[in-house]
C-alpha positions as CSV (number, residue, x, y, z in Angstrom):
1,X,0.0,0.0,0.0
2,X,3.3,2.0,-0.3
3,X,2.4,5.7,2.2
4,X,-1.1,5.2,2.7
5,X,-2.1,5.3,6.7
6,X,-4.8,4.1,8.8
7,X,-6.6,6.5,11.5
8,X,-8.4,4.8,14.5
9,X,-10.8,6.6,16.6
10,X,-12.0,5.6,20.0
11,X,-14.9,6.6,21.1
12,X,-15.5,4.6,24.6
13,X,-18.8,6.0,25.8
14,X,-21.5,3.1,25.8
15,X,-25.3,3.6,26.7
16,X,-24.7,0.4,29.0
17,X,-22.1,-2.5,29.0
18,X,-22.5,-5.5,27.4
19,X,-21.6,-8.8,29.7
20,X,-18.9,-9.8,27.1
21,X,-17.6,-7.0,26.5
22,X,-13.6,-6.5,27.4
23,X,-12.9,-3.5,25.0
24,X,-12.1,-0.3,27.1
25,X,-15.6,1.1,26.9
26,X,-17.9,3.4,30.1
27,X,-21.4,3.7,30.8
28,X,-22.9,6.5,32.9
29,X,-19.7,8.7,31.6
30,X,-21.7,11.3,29.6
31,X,-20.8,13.8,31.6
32,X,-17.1,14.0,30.8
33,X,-17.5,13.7,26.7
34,X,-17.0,17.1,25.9
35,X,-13.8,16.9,28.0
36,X,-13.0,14.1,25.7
37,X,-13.6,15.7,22.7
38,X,-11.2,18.2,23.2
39,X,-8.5,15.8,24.3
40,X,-9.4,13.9,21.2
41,X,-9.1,16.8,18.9
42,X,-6.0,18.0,20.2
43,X,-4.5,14.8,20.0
44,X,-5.3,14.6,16.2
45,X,-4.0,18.2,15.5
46,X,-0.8,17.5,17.2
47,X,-0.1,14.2,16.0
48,X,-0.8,15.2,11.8
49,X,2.2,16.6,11.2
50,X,4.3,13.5,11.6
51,X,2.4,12.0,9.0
52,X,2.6,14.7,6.2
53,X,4.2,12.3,3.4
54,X,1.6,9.7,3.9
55,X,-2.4,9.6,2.6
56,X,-5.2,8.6,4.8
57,X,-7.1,6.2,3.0
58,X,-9.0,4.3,5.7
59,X,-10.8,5.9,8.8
60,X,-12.3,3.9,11.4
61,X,-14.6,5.4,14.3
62,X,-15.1,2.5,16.8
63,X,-15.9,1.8,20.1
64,X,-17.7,1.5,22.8
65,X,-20.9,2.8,20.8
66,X,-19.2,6.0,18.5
67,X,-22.8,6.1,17.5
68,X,-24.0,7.1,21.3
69,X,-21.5,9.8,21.2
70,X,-23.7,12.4,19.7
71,X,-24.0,13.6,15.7
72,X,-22.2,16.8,16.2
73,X,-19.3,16.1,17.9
74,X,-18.5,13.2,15.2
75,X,-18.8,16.0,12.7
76,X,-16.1,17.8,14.5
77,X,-14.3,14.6,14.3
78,X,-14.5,14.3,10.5
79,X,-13.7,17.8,10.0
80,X,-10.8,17.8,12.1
81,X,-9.6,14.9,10.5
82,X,-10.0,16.4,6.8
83,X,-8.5,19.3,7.9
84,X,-5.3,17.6,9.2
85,X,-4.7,14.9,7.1
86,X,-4.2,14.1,3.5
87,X,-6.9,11.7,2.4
88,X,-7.4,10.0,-0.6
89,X,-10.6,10.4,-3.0
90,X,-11.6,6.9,-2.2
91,X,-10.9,7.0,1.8
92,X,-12.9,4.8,3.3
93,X,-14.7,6.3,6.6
94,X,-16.2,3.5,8.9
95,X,-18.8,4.5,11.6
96,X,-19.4,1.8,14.6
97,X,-23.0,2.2,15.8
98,X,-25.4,0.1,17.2
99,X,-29.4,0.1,16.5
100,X,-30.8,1.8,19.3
101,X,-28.9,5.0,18.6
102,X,-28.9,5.8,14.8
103,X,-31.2,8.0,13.2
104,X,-32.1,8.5,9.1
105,X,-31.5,12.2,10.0
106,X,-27.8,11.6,11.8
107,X,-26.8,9.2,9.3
108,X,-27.6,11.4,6.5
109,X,-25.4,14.2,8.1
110,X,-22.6,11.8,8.4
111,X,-23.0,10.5,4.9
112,X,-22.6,14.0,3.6
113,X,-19.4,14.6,5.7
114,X,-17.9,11.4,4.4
115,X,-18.7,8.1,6.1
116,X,-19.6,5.2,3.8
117,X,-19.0,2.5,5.6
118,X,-21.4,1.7,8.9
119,X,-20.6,-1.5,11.0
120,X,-23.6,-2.1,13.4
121,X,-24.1,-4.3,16.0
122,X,-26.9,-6.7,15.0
123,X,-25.3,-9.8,17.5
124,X,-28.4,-11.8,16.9
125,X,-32.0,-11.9,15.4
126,X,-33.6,-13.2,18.5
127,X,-34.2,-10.6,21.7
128,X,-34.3,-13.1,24.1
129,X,-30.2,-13.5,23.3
130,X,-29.7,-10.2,23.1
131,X,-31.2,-9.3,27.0
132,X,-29.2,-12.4,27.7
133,X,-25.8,-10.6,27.3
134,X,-27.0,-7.4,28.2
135,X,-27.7,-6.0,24.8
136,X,-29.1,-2.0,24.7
137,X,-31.7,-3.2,21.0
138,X,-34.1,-5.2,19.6
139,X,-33.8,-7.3,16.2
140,X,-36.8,-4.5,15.3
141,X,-34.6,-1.4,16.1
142,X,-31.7,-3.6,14.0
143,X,-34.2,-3.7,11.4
144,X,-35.1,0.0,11.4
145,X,-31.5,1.1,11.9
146,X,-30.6,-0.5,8.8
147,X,-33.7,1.2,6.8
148,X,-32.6,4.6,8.0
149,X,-28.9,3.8,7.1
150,X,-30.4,2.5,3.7
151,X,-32.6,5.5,3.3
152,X,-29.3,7.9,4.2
153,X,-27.5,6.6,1.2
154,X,-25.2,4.4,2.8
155,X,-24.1,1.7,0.0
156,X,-21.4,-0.5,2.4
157,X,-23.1,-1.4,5.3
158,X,-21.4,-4.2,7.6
159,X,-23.6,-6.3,10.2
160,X,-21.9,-8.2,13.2
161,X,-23.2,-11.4,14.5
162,X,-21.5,-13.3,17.4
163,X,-22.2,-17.7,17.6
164,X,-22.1,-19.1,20.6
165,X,-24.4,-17.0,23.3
166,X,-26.2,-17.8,26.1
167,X,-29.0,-20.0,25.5
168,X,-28.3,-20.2,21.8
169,X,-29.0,-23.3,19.7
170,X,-28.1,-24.2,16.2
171,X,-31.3,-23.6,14.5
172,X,-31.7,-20.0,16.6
173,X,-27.9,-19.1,15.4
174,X,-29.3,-19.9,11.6
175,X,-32.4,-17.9,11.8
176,X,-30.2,-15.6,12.7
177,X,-27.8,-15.8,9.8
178,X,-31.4,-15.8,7.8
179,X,-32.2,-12.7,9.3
180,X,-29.0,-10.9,8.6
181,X,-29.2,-11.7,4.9
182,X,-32.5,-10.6,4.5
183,X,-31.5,-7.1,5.5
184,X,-28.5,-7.1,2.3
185,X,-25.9,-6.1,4.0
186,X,-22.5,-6.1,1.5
187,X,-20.3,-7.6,4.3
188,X,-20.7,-9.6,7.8
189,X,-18.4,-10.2,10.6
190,X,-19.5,-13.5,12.3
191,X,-17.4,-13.8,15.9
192,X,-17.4,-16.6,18.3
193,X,-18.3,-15.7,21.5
194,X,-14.9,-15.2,24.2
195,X,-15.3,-15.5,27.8
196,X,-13.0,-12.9,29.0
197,X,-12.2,-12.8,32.6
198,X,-13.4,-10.3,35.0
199,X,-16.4,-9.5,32.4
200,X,-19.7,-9.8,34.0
201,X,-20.5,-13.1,31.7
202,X,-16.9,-14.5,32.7
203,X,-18.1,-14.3,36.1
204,X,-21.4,-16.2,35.4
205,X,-19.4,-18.8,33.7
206,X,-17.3,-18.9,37.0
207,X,-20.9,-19.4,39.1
208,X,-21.8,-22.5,36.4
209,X,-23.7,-21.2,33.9
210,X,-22.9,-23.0,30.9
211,X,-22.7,-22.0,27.2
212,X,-22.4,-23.6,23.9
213,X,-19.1,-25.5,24.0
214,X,-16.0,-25.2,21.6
215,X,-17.4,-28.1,19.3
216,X,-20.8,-27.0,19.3
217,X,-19.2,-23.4,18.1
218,X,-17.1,-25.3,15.5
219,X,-20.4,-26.8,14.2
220,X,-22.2,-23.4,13.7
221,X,-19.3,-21.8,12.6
222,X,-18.7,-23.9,9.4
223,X,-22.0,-23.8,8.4
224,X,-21.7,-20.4,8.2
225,X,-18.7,-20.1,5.9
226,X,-20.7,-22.7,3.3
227,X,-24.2,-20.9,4.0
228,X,-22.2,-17.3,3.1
229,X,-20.4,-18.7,0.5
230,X,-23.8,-19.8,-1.4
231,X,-25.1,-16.4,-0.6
232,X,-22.2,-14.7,-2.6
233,X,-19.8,-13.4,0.7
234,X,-16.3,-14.6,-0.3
235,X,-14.9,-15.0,3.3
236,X,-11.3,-13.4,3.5
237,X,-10.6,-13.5,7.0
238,X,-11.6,-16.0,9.5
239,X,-14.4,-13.8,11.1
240,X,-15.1,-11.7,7.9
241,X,-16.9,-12.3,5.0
242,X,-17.8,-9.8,2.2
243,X,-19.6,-9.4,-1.3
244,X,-16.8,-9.1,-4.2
245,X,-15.7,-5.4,-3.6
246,X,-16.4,-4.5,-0.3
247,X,-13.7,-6.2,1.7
248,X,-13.0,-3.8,5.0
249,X,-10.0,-2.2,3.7
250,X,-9.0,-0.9,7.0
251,X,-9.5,-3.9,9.4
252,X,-6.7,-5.6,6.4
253,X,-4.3,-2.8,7.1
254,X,-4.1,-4.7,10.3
255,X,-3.4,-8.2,9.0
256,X,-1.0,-7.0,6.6
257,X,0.7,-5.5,8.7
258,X,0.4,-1.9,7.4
259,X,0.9,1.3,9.4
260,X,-2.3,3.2,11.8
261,X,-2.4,5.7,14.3
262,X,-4.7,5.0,17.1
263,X,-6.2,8.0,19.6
264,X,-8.3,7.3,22.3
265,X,-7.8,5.7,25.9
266,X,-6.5,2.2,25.1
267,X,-5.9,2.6,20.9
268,X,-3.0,1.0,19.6
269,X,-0.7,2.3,16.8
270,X,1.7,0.8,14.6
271,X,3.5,4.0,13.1
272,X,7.1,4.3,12.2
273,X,8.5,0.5,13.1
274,X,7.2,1.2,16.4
275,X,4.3,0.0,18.5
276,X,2.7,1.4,21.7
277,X,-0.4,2.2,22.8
278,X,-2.2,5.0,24.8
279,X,-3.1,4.6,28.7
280,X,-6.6,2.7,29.6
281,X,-7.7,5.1,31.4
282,X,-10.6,7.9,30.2
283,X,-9.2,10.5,33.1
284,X,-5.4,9.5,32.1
285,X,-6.1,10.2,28.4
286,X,-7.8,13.6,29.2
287,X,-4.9,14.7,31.7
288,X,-1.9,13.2,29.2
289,X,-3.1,15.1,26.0
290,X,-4.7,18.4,27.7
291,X,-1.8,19.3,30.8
292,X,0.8,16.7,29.5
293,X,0.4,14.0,32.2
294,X,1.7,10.3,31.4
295,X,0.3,9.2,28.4
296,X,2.0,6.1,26.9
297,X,0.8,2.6,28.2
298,X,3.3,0.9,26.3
299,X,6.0,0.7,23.3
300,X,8.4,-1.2,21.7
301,X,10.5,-1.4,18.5
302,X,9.6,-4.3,16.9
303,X,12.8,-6.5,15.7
304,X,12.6,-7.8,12.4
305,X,12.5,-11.1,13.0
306,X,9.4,-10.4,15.8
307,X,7.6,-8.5,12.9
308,X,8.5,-12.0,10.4
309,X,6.6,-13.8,12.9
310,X,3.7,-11.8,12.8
311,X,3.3,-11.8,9.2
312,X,3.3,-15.4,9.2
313,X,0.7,-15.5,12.0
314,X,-1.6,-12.4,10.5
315,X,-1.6,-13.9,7.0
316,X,-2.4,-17.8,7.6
317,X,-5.9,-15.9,9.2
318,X,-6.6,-14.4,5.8
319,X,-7.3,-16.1,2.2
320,X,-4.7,-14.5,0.7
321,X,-2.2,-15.9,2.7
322,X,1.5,-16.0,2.6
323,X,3.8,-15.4,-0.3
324,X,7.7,-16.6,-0.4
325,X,8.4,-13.2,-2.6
326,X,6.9,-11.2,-0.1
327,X,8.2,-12.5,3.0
328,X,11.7,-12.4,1.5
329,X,11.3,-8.7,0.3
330,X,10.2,-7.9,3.3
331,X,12.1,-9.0,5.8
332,X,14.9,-10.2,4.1
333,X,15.1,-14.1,5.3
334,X,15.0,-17.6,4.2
335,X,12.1,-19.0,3.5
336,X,13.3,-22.2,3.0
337,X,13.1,-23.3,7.0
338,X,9.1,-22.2,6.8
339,X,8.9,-23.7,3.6
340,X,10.1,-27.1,4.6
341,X,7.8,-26.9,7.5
342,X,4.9,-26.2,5.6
């Protein structure tokens, strides 16, 4: 992708919190987003510079719910970002949102100022899943958020689904599958459901409640990839499947290993052969960007051979895989060792 550059946005203001959910994300923090919004911008102004020989052509607004975080202050966002940054005339600007906070008059705003790409939250067709994890929708709202989005002019619209929650069978994880296609969405991201520790759902997990196990997963999960595949989504990426066109260009900058800068309590970078990320902490972030507190959680410069590695391990998750050419051009080594072992 020679200079092109990735920009990650986190917004980390939720309605409420999900039981699964270990992303750095805060309910009841309404309060302090316009505190955050001027961290955020500040951060974006001061950090554009470094990247002056390089075009932005992949935006992603994620979350927490970026959606919840209020029309006009994602507007300042996208401004600040245009203003800043070189984009290309194809950038592709990705909005996170989920149902129960989009609206046809937002998402037209937001159109107009450049997103066309919207990744919403579906998780599942049936509501009694979704109140079992804690989700703030309906599959109704899902249904009228993807109208509005539909109705606003938004041609790449990406749904998420996640197998293996609470009280889920087979045949409910298909009707849900059923469900999603029905809407038309142009790409889906189909997760299995992790059991992080210290989330409220890892703790019901500790107390006995069971879920649907790693085989019963498996099971749903390759019926999926063949039900898709019928439907006309190639799958590229274990979790990701697309129509012919609308692969999510910037969520690939990550398994090839291309550059992004990440803002936002807890957003990762990988800029300039180095990696680090910013401090998990809403107050930290504020304080680090706005009176120059601490404001690195972490960095390294990744060796060569490290960064090898992780090619090997990012590719073999996509369906474009590895190449010999690329892998010696790259990192100049032999590929003979990895060859033999393949």
């Amino acid at each position: 992708m020679g200079n092109t550059l990735g920009l990650y946005l986190h917004i980390p203001f939720c309605r409420s919190k999900c039981d699964y959910c270990d992303f750095y994300s805060l309910a009841g923090q309404d309060d302090r987003m316009d505190d955050y919004q001027k961290a955020l911008l500040r951060h974006i102004t001061e950090t554009a510079p470094r990247t002056k020989k390089q075009v932005v052509n992949s935006v992603y607004i994620g979350g927490g719910t970026p959606s919840y975080y209020g029309e006009k202050r994602l507007l300042e966002l996208l401004s600040t970002v245009r203003k800043k940054f070189t984009l290309s005339k194809d950038v592709e600007i990705t909005l996170e949102a989920n149902p129960d906070s989009v609206d046809l008059k937002s998402l037209r705003r937001l159109r107009r100022a450049g997103v066309n790409r919207l990744s919403m939250g579906m998780q599942s067709a049936c509501d009694c899943e979704l109140v079992s994890v804690h989700r703030p929708h309906t599959f109704a709202q899902t249904e009228k958020a993807v109208q509005a989005a539909r109705s606003a002019r938004i041609k790449n619209l990406n749904l998420d689904l996640i197998y293996g929650l609470p009280g889920q069978t087979e045949e409910s994880w298909k009707k849900s599958v059923e469900a999603a296609l029905a809407l038309s969405p142009e790409h889906l991201s189909c997760y299995g459901l992790t059991v992080e520790e210290g989330t409220p759902l890892g703790q019901r997990v500790a107390r006995g409640e069971r879920l649907p196990d790693d085989d019963e997963q498996a099971v749903r999960y390759l019926w999926t990839v063949a039900r898709l595949a019928k439907a006309g989504f190639g799958q590229y990426e274990i979790s990701n499947f697309a129509k012919p066109g609308f692969q999510s260009r910037h969520n690939l900058r990550y398994w090839r290993l291309e550059p992004y800068i990440g803002f936002g309590p807890g957003a990762h970078s990988d800029f300039g052969g180095r990696r680090y990320a910013w401090v998990r902490d809403l107050e930290g972030y504020v304080k680090g960007v706005l009176e120059g507190g601490p404001l690195l959680d972490s960095e390294d410069l990744i060796p060569q051979e490290e960064r090898s590695c992780e090619y090997l391990m990012l590719r073999l998750r996509t369906a474009q895989g590895i190449e010999e050419w690329e892998y010696r051009g790259r990192y100049f080594m032999d590929f003979s060792p990895i060859e033999e072992r393949l």
